[in-house]
C-alpha positions in Angstrom: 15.6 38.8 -10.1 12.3 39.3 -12.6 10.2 36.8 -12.8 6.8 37.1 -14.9 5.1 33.7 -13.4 5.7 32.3 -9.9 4.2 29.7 -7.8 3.7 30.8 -4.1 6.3 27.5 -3.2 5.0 24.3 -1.5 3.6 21.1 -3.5 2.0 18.1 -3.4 3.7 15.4 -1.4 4.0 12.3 -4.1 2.2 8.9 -2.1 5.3 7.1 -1.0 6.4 10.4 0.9 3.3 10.6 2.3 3.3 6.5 2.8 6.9 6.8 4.2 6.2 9.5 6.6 3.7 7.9 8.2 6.0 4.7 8.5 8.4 7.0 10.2 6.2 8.9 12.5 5.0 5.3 13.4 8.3 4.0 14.6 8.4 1.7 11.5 11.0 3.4 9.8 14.2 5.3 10.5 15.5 8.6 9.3 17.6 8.0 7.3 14.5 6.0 5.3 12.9 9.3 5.4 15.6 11.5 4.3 15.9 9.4 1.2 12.2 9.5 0.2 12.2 13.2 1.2 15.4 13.8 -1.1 13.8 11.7 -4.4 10.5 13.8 -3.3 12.6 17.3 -4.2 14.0 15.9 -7.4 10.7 14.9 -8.1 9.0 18.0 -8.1 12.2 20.4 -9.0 11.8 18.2 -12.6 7.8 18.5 -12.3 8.9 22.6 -12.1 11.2 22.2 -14.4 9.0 20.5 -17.3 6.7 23.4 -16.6 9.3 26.0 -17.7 8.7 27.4 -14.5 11.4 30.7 -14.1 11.1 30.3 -9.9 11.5 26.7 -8.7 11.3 25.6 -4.7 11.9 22.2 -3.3 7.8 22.2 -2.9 8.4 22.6 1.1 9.0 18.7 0.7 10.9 18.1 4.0 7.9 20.2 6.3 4.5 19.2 7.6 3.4 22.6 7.4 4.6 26.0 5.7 5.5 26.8 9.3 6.5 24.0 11.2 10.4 23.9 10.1 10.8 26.7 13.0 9.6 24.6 16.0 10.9 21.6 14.3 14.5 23.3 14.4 14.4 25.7 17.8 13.7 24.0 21.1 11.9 25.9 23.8 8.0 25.1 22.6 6.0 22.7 24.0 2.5 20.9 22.7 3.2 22.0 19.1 1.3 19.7 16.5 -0.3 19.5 12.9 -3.3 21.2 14.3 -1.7 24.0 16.2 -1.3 26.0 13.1 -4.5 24.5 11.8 -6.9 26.1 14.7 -9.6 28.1 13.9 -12.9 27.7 11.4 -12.4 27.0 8.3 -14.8 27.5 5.3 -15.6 26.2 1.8 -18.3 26.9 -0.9 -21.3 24.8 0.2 -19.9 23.3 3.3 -20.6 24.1 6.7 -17.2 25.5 8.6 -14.6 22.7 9.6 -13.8 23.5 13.3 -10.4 22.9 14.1 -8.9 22.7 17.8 -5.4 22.2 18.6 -4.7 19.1 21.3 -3.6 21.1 23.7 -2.0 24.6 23.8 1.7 25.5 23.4 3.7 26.5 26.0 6.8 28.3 26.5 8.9 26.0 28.8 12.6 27.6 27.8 14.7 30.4 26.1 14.8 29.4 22.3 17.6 27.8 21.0 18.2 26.9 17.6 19.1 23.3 17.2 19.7 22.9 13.7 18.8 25.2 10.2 15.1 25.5 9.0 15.9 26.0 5.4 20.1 26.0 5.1 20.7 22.8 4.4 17.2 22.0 2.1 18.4 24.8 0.1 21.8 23.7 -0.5 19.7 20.1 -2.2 17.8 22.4 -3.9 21.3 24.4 -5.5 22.6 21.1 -6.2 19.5 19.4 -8.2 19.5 23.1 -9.9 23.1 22.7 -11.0 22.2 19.3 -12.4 19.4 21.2 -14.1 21.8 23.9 -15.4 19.7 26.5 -13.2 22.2 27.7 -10.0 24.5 29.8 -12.3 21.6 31.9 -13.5 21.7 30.5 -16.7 18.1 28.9 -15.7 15.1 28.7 -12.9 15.9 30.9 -9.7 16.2 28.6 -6.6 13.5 29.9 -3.8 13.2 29.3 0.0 10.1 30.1 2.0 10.4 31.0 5.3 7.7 32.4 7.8 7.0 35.6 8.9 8.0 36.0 12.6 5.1 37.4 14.1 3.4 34.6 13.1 4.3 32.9 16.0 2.9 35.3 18.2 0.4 32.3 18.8 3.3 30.2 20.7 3.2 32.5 23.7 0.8 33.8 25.7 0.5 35.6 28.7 -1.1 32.9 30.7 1.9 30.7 29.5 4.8 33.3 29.4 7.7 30.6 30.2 10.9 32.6 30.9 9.7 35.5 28.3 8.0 37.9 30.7 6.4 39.6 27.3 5.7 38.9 23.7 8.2 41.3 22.5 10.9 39.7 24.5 10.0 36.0 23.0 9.8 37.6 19.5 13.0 39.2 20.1 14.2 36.0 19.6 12.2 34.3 17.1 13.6 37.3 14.7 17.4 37.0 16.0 16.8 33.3 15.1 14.9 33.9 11.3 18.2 36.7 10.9 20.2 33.9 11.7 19.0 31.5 9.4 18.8 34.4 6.0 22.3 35.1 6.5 23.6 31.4 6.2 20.9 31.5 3.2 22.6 34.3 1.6 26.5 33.2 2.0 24.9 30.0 0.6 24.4 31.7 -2.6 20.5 31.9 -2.1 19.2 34.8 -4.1 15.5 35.0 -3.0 13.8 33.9 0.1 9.7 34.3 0.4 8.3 35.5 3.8 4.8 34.1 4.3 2.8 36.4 6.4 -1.1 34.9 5.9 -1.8 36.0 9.7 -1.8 40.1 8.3 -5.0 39.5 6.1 -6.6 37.5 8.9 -6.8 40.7 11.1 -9.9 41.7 8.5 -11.9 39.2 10.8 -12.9 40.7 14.1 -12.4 37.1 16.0 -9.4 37.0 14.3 -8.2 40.2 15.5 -9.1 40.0 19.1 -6.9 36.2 18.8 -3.9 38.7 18.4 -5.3 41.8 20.4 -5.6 39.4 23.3 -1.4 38.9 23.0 -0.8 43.1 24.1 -2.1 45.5 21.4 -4.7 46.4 19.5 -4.2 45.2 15.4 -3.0 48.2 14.1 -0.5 48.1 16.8 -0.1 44.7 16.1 0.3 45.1 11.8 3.2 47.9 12.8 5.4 45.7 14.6 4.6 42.6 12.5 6.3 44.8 9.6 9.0 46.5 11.8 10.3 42.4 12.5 10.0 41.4 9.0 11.9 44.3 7.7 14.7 43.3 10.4 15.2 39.7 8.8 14.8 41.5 5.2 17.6 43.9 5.6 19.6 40.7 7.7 19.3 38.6 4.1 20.2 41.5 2.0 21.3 41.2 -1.1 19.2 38.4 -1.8 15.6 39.5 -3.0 12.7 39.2 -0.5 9.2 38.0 -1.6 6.1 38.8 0.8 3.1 36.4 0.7 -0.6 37.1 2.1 -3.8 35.1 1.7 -6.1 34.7 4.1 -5.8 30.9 4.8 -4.8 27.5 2.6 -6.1 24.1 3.6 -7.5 21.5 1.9 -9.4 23.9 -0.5 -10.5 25.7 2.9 -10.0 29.0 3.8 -10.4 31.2 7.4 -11.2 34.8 6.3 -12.6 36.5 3.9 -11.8 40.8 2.7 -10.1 42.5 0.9 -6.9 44.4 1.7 -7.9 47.7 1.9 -7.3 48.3 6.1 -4.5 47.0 6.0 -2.8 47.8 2.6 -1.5 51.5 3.6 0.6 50.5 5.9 1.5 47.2 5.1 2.3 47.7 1.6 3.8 50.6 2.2 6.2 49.9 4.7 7.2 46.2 4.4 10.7 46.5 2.4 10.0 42.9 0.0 10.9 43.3 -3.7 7.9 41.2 -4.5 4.4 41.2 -3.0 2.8 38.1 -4.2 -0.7 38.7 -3.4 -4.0 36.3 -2.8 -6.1 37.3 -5.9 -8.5 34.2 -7.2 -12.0 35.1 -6.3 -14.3 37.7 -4.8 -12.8 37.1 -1.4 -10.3 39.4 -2.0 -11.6 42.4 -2.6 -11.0 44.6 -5.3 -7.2 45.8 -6.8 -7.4 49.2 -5.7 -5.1 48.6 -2.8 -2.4 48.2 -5.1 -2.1 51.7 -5.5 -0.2 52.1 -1.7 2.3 49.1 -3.7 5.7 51.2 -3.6 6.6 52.4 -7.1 10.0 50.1 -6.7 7.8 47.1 -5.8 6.6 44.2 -8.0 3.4 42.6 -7.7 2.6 38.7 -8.8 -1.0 38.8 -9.0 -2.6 35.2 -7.7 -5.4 35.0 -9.5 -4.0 30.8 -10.5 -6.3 28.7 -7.6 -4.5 26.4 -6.0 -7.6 25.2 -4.1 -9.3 23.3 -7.4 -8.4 21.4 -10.3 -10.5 23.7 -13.0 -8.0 25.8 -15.0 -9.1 29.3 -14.9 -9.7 30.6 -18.9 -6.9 32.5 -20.2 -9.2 35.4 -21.3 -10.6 35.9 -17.5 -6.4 36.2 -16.4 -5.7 38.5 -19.1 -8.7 40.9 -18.2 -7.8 40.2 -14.4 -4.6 41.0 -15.4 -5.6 44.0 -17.6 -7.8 45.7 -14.7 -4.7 46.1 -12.3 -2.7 47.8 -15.0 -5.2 50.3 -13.4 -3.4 50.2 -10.0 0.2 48.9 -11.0 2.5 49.6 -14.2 1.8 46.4 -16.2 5.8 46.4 -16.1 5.6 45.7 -12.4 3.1 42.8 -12.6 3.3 38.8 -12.7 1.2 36.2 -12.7 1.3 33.5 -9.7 -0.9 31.1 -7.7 -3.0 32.5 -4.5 -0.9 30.2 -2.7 0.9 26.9 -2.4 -1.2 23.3 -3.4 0.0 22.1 0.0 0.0 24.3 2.9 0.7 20.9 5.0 1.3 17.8 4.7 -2.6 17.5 3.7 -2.5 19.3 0.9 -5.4 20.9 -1.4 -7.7 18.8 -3.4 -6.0 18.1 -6.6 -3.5 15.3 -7.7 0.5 15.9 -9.3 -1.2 15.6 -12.6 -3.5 18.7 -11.9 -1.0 20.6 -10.2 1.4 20.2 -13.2 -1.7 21.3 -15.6 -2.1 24.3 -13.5 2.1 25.5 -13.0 2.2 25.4 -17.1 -1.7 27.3 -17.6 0.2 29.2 -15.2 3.4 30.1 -17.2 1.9 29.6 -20.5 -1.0 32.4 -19.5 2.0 34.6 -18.3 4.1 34.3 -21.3 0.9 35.0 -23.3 -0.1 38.5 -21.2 3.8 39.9 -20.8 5.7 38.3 -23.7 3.0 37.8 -26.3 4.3 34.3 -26.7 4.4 30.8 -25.0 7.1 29.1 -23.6 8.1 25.8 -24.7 7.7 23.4 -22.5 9.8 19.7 -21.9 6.9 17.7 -20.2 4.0 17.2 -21.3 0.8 19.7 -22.3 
């Protein structure tokens, strides 16, 4: 799978999701209300992808309040779990003083993890069949992609103050992982060919709060990168042959971010270790460093290059992505690079500060700009310009 333009993978909710949800966290509505609006939601967006031409299409993470919430939506044994558990922390913008935000109360551990139902199986077989109605499943057109998240990422479920029956972290993460290797297999024998690990806790450990959060959990952060990589490569070689994406930015959330660096004490062993096809890298601004790191990229190893904000409306001009794009032909064979977003437009259920009409704009700049700097041509698209 080769794709030379490539959105990270959620999107905007539309308002009577949104309007819906709300109904149904209210009591006001049932499921089966919600399934429907969450099912005309994925159509919804699979045609906004498709009128963009875009050549990787997700089902926008439609069904999820957050990128990460589908696990402890799915697996029972977590306690206290809520929007603002994976929202904790301070969170910056230009010109703004940081947004502090505090979880309720903390999560706790109170059984053995059990997997109640799929995180992604079953949204990715409505995704295969609005693809087949598109003509895309056979490979004739877009590639179908599920997101999934990093297990160490929820590292921040357990603690040692809270341990629950897990007497260490390793032991609990032991079983998030059998769990995620779990869930990639049914992906795979489902027909999925690529599935996108999102890993944004790795560029966070730049930040020294950030890295005494994880150092607090049992090991200092280089300890901490090492076996971050040694689980994700376990649910990479448990999905195998499908192809493995590997996102990083350093934080997504209403045009916010939590972190800023680039990814040079990290990159040696991260990039060079993690077994993803695809490294689909945070790249918009002066935040993230320079593109030397790319160098430690393995030569087998594609990079999309997210120099598309999702965190404003503006489109960026074509000739700043093409010299952007030109400067890490420096680093990277220009035959290994594409052009994507830094990362999704709606990270939760809030989403960035743009509206469906923007985020269309920006997926066809996106694929037009990408067209332009690999192919030397445009796309055409069906929607509208």
């Amino acid at each position: 799978m080769w794709a030379r333009a490539e959105h990270v993978g959620s999107l905007l909710r539309p308002d009577e999701l949104l309007a819906t949800r709300r109904a149904h966290t209210a009591g006001e509505c049932g499921h089966g209300e919600l399934k429907r609006a969450e099912d005309a939601a994925v159509r919804e967006v699979v045609e906004l992808q498709r009128q963009a031409a875009c050549p990787v299409v997700t089902d926008g993470e439609q069904r999820r309040t957050s990128f990460q919430s589908e696990f402890t939506a799915a697996v029972d044994g977590v306690a206290g779990v809520d929007m603002n558990t994976w929202l904790r922390g301070d969170w910056y913008s230009d010109g703004a003083d940081a947004d502090r935000v505090a979880a309720a109360e903390e999560p706790t551990v109170v059984e053995r993890l059990r997997k109640r139902r799929s995180l992604a199986a079953e949204d990715y077989t409505f995704l295969r069949s609005c693809l087949e109605g598109a003509g895309g499943a056979d490979g004739a057109g877009p590639v179908g992609k599920v997101t999934l998240p990093s297990p160490s990422l929820f590292a921040s479920l357990w603690s040692p103050q809270r341990p629950g029956p897990y007497r260490t972290l390793d032991e609990f993460l032991s079983d998030v992982v059998t769990i995620l290797c779990d869930e990639v297999r049914e992906l795979t024998r489902l027909g999925c060919s690529y599935v996108q690990l999102d890993a944004p806790h790795y560029p966070l450990l730049v930040d020294p709060a950030w890295r005494e959060f994880y150092e607090c959990r049992g090991w200092d952060y280089r300890q901490w990168l090492s076996y971050g990589i040694e689980l994700d490569n376990a649910v990479i070689d448990a999905g195998r042959p499908a192809t493995f994406g590997f996102h990083l930015c350093r934080g997504n959330q209403r045009g916010r971010w939590l972190v800023s660096g680039g990814y040079d004490d990290i990159a040696a062993t991260l990039f060079g270790r993690v077994r993803a096809d695809r490294m689909l890298l945070e790249y918009d601004d002066e935040r993230s460093g320079d593109f030397a790191p790319l160098r430690h990229v393995p030569d087998d190893t594609s990079v999309v290059l997210g120099l598309v904000s999702t965190k404003r409306a503006e489109l960026e001009p074509v000739d700043w992505l093409l010299r952007r794009i030109e400067r890490a032909t420096t680093c990277v064979e220009r035959e290994r690079l594409a052009l994507g977003t830094q990362c999704g437009f709606a990270t939760s259920l809030e989403g960035n500060p743009l509206d469906i009409a923007d985020e269309r704009r920006k997926l066809e700049h996106l694929v037009a700009t990408a067209h332009r700097a690999f192919n030397g041509s445009s796309p055409r698209h069906t929607g509208s310009t």
